[in-house]
C-alpha positions in Angstrom: -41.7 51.9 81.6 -42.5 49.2 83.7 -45.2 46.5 82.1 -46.2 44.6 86.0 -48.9 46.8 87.7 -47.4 46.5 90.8 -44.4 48.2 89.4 -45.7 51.1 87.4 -47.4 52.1 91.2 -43.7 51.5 92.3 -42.5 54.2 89.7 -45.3 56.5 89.8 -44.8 56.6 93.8 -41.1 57.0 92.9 -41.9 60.0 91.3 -44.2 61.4 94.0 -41.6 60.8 96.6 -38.5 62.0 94.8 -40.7 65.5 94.4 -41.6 66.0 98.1 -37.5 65.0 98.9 -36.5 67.5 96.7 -38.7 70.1 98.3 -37.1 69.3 101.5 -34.2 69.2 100.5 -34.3 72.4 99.1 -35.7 74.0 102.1 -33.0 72.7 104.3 -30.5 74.1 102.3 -32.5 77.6 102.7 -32.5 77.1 106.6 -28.6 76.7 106.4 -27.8 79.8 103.9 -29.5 81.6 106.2 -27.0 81.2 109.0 -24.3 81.3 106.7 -25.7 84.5 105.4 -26.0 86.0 109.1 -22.4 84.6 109.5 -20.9 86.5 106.5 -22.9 89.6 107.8 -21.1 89.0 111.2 -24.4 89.8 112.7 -24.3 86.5 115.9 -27.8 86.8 117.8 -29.2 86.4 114.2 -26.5 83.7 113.2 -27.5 81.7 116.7 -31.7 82.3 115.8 -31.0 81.0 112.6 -28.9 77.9 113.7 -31.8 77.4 116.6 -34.1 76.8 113.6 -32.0 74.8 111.8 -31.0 72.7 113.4 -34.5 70.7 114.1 -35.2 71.0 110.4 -31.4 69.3 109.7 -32.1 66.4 112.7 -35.8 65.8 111.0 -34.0 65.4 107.5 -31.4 63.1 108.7 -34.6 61.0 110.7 -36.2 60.9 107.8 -33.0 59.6 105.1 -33.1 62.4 102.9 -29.7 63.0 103.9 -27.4 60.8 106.0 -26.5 61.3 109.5 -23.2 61.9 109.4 -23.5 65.1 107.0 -26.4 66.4 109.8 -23.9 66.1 112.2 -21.2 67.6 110.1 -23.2 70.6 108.7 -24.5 71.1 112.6 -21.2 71.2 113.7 -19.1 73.6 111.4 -22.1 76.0 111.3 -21.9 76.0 115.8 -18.1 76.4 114.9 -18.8 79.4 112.7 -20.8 80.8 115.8 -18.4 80.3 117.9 -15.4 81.7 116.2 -17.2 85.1 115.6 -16.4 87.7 117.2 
C-alpha cells in the first residue's frame, strides 16, 4: 500500500475506476453477443436492431479508452460483415 496521501487517493480511485470499466466492459460485450446470438439464429431484422444499438455503445467505449479504436472498428466491422453475408 502506498504510504504518500496523495497516492493512496491515486489507488483507491484506481479501484473505483477499474470497477465502473469493468461494468462497461461487460455490458458491451452483452450488446455484441446479442447480435452474434441473432446471427447464429439467422434471424437479420433482429441481427441489424441489435448492431443499431451497438454500435453507439462500441463508439462510446472506444471514446472513452476502455477499449482501443482499432478493435471498435474491427468488432463494428466483422459483425456488419456477418449482416451482410446472411441470407
Amino acid at each position: 500500500m502506498a504510504n504518500i496521501k496523495s497516492a493512496q487517493k491515486r489507488a483507491r480511485q484506481n479501484i473505483t475506476r477499474r470497477a465502473h470499466n469493468m461494468s462497461q466492459r461487460s455490458s458491451l460485450r452483452t450488446a455484441i453477443k446479442k447480435v452474434v446470438v441473432a446471427i447464429a439464429a439467422g434471424d437479420k431484422e433482429v441481427a441489424s436492431a441489435a448492431y443499431k444499438a451497438a454500435t453507439p455503445k462500441i463508439d462510446s467505449m472506444a471514446d472513452k479508452g476502455i477499449i482501443h479504436k482499432n478493435k471498435a472498428a474491427r468488432h463494428k466491422s466483422r459483425l456488419n460483415q456477418h449482416i451482410k453475408d446472411m441470407k
